[in-house]
C-alpha positions in Angstrom: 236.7 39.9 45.7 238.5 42.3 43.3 236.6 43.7 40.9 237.2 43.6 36.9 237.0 39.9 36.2 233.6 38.0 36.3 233.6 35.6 39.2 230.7 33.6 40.4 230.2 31.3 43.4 229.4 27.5 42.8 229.4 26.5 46.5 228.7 28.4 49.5 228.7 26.9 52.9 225.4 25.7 54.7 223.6 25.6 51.7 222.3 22.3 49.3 222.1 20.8 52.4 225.9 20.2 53.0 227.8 21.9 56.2 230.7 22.9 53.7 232.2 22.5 50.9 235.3 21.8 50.1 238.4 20.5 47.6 238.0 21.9 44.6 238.3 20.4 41.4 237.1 21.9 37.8 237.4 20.6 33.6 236.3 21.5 30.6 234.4 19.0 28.2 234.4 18.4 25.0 231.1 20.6 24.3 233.1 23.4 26.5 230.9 22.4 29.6 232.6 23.2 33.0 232.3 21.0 35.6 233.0 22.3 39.3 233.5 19.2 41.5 234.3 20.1 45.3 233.5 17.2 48.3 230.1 18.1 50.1 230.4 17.8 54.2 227.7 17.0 55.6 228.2 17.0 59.7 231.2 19.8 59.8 233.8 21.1 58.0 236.4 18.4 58.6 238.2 15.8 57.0 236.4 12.6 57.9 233.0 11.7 58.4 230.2 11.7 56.1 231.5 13.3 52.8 229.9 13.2 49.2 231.9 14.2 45.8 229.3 16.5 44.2 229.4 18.4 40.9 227.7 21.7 39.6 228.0 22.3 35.7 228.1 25.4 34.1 227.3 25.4 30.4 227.8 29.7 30.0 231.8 30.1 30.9 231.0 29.9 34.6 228.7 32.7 34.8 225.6 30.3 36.0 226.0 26.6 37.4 222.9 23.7 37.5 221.9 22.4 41.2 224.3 20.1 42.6 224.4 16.3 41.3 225.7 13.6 44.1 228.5 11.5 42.0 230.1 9.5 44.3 229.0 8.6 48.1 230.4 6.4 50.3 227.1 3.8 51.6 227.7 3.7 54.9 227.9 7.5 55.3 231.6 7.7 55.2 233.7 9.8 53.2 233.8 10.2 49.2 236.6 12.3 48.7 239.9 13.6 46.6 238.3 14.1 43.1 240.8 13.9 40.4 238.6 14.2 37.2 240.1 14.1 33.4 238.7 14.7 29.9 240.0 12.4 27.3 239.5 12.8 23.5 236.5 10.8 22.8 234.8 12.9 25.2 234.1 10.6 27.8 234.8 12.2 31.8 236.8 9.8 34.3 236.7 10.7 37.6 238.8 8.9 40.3 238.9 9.3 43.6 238.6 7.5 47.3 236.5 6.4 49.5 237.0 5.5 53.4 234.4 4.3 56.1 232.4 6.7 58.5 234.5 6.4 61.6 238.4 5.9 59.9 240.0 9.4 60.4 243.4 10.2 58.5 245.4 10.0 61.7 243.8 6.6 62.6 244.7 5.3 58.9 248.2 6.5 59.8 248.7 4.7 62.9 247.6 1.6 61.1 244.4 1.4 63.9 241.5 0.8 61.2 240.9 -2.0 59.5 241.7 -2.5 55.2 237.8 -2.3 54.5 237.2 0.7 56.3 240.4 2.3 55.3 241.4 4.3 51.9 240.2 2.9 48.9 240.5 3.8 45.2 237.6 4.0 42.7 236.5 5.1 39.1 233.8 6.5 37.5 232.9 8.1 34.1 230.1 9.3 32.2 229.4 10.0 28.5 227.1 12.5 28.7 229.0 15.7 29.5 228.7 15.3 33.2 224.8 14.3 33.5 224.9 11.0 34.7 227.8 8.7 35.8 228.5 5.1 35.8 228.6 2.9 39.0 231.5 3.0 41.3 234.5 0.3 40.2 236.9 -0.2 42.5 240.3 -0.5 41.6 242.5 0.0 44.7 244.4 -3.7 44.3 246.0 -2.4 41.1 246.7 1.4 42.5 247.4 1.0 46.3 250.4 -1.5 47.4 249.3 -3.5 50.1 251.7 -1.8 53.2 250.4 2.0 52.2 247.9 3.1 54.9 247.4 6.5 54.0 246.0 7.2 50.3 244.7 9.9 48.2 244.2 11.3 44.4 245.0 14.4 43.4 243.2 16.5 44.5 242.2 18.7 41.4 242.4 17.9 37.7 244.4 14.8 36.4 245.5 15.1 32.9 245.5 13.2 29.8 248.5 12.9 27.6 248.1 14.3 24.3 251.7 13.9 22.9 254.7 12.2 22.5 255.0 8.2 22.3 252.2 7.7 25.3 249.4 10.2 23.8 246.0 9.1 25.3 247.6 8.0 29.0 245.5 8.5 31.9 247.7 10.4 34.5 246.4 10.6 38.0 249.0 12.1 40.7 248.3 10.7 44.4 249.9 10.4 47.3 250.2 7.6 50.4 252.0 7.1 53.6 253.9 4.0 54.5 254.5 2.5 58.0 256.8 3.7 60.8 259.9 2.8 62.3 261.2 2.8 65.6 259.4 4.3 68.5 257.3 6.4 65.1 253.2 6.4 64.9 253.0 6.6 61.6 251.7 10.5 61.6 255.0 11.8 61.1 255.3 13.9 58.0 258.6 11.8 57.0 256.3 9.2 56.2 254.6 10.6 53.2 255.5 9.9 49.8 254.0 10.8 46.3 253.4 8.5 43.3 251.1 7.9 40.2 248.2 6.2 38.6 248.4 5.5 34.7 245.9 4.1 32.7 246.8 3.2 29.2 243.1 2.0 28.0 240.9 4.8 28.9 240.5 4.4 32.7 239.6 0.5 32.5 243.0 -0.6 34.2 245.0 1.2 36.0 248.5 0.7 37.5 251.1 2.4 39.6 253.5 4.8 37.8 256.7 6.2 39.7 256.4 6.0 43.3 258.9 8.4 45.5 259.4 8.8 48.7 262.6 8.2 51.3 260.9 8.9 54.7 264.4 11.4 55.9 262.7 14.0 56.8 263.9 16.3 54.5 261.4 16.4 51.8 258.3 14.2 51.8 255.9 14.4 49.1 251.7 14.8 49.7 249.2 16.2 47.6 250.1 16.2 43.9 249.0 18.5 40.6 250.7 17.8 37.0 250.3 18.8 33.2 251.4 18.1 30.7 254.4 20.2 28.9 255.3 20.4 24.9 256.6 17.5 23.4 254.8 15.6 26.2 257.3 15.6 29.2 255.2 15.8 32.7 255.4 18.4 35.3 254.6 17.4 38.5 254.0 19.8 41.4 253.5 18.8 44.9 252.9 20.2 48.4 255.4 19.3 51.1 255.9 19.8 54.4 259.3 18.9 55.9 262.7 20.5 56.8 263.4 21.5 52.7 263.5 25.0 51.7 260.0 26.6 51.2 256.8 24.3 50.9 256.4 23.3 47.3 258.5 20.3 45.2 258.7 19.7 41.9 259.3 16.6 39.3 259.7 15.5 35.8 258.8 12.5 33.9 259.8 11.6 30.5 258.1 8.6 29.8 254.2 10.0 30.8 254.6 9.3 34.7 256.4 5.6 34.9 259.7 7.2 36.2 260.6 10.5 37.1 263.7 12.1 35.5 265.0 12.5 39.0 263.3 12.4 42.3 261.4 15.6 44.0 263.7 18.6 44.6 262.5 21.7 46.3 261.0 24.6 44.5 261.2 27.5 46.9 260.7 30.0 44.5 256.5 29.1 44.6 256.1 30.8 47.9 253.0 29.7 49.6 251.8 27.6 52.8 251.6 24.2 53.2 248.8 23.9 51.2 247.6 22.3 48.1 248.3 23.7 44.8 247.3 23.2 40.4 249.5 23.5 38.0 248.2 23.9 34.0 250.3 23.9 30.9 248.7 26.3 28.1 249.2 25.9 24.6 249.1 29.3 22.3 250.3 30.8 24.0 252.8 28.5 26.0 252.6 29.3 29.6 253.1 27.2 32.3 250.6 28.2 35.6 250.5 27.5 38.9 247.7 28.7 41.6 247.8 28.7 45.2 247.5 31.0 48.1 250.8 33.5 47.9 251.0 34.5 51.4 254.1 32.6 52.9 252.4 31.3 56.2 249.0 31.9 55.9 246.4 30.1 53.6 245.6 33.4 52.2 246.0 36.2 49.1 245.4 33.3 46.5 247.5 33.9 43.2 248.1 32.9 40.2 252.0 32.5 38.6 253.4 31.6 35.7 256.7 29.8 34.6 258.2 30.7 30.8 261.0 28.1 31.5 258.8 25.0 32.4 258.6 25.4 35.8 262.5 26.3 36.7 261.8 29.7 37.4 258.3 31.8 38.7 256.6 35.1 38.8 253.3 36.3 40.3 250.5 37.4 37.3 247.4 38.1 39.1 246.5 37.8 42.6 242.8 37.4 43.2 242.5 39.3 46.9 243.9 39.5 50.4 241.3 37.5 51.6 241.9 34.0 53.3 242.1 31.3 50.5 243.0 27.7 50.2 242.3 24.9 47.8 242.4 25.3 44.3 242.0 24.2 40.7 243.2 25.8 37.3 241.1 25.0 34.1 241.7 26.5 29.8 238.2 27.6 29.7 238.7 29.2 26.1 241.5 30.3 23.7 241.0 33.2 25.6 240.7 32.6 28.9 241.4 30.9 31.9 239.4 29.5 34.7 240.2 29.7 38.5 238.0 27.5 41.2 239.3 28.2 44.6 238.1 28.2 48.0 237.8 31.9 49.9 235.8 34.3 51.8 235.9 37.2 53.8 236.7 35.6 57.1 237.3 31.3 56.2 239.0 30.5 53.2 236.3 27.6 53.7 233.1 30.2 53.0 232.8 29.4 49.5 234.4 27.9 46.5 234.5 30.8 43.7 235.3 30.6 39.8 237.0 33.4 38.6 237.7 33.7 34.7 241.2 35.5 33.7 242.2 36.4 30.1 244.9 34.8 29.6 246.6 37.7 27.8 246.9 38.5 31.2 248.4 35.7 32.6 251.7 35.2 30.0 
């Protein structure tokens, strides 16, 4: 890791008694506690199986973190994943995410081979103690999963709360789903993907779908989704895409805090990375607009940070982290002063560790 900006390691692979770690997510609360979710693995470093959401929290800037905390667990050892946590103003932390049986793999939910209860569901949590203990799983996947999606997930990475405009206090999730096939399809096809949101206009309680978009041509097919919030309260919304459109990142706006989008996904090639997820965080004084993922072209690797002075029309690198292989990340406002990085990377695997990095953000506009 480059040296110059304190970094620390939350997560490192075969330890706490997990295989790997891996989906980062990170917030800041209220008392300026951070809290490094990532999903816990516990048989191997795949997608499926048995998978726990686990937290570490960090009340020095990220130079220490507690042991890890189990927060969500699916009980019949399956999988627990996609955490898309959110601070609102009153303090309280709502974390939502899914939850899938121990045998249901994503290409299985695809072909539409596994049944609905051991398919992807969608559940809340929250606590109102900074993080330290957590209410009881709800399940809320009849109000934020249409029936005919097979395929579902949150985020991953922070979600964001609204704080301006006419719909100031809106729970935003982005998420993602597939939909059946046609034709001679299995339903694995990338054409199949499409991107939509969760809202929530009573503090997580109830929840409903926001804009949905998707047109299954081929040609640009949304999956996993970041967004923030820009001034005045329009939405960004940045999402990973892997289809027959230039480069491998799409972008979206919403003027009404997620229900519609301004106009549906269009490429944004100028975010060169791999088909790979991404975050995206809006910073107020001074107003920056950032984006993190890895910056080689076609290699999870040489993870980066860039920054948009025009709202996300236009991009330019402002600190790359290493050459080493890196995947997943999360961006977090850790301070007036700086910014916070959790991302998965190590010297061989980008799925060795998950590290926080803090940048000043002097450096970063």
């Amino acid at each position: 890791m480059a040296h110059g900006y304190p970094t620390s390691v939350p997560y490192r692979a075969g330890t706490d008694g997990y295989h790997t770690f891996r989906i980062p997510a990170a917030v800041v609360t209220g008392a300026g506690t951070i809290l490094a979710f990532a999903e816990g693995r516990h048989g191997s470093a795949g997608d499926s199986g048995h998978i726990d959401i686990v937290l570490k929290r960090s009340t020095d800037g990220g130079a220490t973190w507690d042991g890890p905390r189990v927060v969500a667990s699916e009980p019949r050892k399956g999988t627990a994943g996609n955490p898309a946590p959110i601070v609102a103003r009153d303090g309280r932390i709502v974390l939502v995410y899914v939850r899938n049986g121990p045998a249901a793999t994503e290409d299985k939910i695809r072909r539409g081979q596994v049944a609905a209860a051991d398919g992807r569901r969608v559940y809340v949590q929250a606590s109102d103690d900074d993080g330290v203990t957590w209410s009881a799983p709800r399940e809320i996947t009849a109000s934020a999963k249409r029936p005919e999606w097979r395929w579902y997930a949150t985020g991953p990475g922070h979600a964001v709360e609204l704080r301006q405009g006419p719909h100031a206090g809106r729970l935003v999730v982005p998420a993602n789903h597939s939909v059946p096939p046609t034709g001679r399809d299995n339903g694995t096809e990338g054409k199949y993907n499409g991107g939509h949101c969760l809202l929530s206009d009573d503090g997580g309680t109830s929840w409903r779908i926001g804009y949905v978009d998707g047109n299954n041509d081929g040609y640009l097919n949304i999956n996993e989704s970041t967004a923030t919030e820009l001034p005045e309260g329009r939405l960004y919304v940045n999402s990973r895409t892997d289809s027959t459109a230039p480069g491998n990142r799409a972008d979206a706006y919403s003027a009404d805090g997620g229900q519609t989008l301004e106009a549906p996904f269009r490429p944004q090639a100028d975010l060169v990375c791999p088909v790979v997820e991404g975050s995206v965080l809006h910073c107020e004084a001074p107003d920056v607009l950032l984006f993190s993922a890895p910056g080689a072209p076609d290699a999870r690797a040489v993870m980066t940070v860039r920054a948009s002075a025009d709202g996300g029309v236009t991009w330019r690198p402002v600190h790359t982290v290493s050459g080493l292989p890196a995947a997943y990340s999360d961006l977090v406002r850790v301070d007036a002063d700086t910014v916070g990085l959790l991302y998965e990377t190590g010297d061989t695997s980008a799925y060795s560790t998950i590290a926080f990095r803090r940048v000043p953000i002097a450096e970063l506009t």
